[in-house]
C-alpha positions in Angstrom: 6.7 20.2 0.4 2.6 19.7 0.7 1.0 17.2 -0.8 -1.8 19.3 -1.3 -3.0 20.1 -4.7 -2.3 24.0 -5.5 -5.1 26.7 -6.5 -5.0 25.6 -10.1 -5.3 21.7 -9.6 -2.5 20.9 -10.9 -1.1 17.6 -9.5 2.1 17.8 -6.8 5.6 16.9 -7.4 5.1 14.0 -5.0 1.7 13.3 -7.2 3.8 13.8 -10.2 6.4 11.2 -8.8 4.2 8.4 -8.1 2.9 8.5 -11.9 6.1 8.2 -13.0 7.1 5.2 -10.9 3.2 3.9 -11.9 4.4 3.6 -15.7 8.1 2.3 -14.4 5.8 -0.5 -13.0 3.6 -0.8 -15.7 6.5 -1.4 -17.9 8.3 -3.7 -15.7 4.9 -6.3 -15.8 5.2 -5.9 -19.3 8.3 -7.1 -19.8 7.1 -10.1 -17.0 8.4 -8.7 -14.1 8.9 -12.3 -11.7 7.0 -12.5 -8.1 10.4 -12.4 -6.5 11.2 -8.9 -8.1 8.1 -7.6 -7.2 8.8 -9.1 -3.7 12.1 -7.4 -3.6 10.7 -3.8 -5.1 8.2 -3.8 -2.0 11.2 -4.6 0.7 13.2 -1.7 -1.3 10.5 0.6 -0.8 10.0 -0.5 2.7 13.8 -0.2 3.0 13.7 3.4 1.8 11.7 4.7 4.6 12.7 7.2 7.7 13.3 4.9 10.5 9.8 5.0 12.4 7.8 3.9 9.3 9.6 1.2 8.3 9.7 -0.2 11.3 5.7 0.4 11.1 5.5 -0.8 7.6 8.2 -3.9 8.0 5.6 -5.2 10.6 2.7 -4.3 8.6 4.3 -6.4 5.5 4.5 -9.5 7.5 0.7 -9.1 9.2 -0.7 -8.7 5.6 1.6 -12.0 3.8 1.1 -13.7 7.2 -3.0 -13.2 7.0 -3.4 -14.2 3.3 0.2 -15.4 1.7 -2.1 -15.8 -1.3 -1.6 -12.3 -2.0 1.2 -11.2 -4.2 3.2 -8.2 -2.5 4.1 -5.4 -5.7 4.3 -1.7 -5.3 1.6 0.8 -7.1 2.2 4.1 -7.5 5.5 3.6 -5.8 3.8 2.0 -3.0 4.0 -1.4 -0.8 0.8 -2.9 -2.3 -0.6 -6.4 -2.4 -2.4 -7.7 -5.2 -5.3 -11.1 -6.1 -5.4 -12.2 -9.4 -3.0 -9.5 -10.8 -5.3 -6.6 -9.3 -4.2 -4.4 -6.4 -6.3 -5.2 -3.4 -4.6 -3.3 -0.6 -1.8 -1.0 -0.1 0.1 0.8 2.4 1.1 4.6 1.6 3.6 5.9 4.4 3.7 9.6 5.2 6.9 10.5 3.9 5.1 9.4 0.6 2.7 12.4 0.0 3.4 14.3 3.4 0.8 13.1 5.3 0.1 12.4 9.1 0.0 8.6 9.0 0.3 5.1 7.7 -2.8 4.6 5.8 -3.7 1.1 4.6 -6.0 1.1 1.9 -8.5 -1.1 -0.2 -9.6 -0.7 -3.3 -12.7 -1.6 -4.9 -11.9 -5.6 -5.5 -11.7 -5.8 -1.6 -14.7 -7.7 -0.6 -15.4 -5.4 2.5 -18.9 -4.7 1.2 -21.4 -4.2 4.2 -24.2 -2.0 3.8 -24.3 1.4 1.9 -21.4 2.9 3.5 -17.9 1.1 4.8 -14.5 2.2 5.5 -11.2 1.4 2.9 -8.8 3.6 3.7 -7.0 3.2 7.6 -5.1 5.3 9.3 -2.0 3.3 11.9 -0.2 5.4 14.2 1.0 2.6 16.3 0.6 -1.3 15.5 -0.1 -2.9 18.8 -1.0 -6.5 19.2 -4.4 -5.6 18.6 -4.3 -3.6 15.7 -2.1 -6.5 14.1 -4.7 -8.7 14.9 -7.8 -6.0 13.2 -5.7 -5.9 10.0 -5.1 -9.3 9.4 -8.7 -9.8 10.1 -9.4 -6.8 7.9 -7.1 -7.9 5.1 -8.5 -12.3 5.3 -11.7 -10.4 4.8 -10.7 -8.4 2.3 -9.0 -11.7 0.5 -12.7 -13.2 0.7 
């Protein structure tokens, strides 16, 4: 199935999906959803992947809670994300997710990367080597500000 929108712009089942588990989530803080359930709604979604990207996004999960444990791990749009002061700050979407290529970890706009008129917030991770581990928690303390 692509993740591409069709001719008529209308959104994807796998766009449609993520909506849906957006308002199960919205509901969920509403009715005070706990850390530790949030915690345990990332590993599930973690848990849920094909083989190669958990093992990607397992690791990934414990770079970004080792680099800034002040972050609280909750999933967005059906997605491992991790949030400061109740706003999403960075996420991980896995390719199974939308059929894409990659892991991409993403920032959104409360992310204090700022630098100059133009800067990267979305990542695409093929492989996490030492190195990369090392950019991300970097990346992500940055981010934290």
């Amino acid at each position: 199935m692509s993740a591409a929108k069709d001719t008529e712009g209308t959104l994807t089942a796998e766009e449609k999906a993520a909506m849906k588990e957006l308002a199960q989530e919205r509901r969920a803080r509403k009715k005070g959803a706990k850390a530790e359930d949030d915690l345990k709604a990332v590993l599930d979604k973690i848990a849920e992947m094909p083989d190669e990207e958990r093992e990607l996004c397992t690791r990934l999960h414990e770079v970004i809670t080792g680099a800034a444990p002040g972050l609280a791990p909750r999933t967005w749009y059906g997605m491992p994300a991790y949030a400061k002061d109740g706003t999403v700050l960075c996420f991980m979407q896995n390719p199974t997710k939308f059929g894409v290529r990659y892991t991409t970890l993403g920032f959104q706009d409360v992310a204090a990367l700022d630098d100059g008129p133009m800067w990267p917030t979305g990542f695409a991770i093929v492989r996490l080597t030492k190195t990369v581990e090392k950019d991300v928690a970097a990346l992500v303390r940055r981010a934290v500000g």
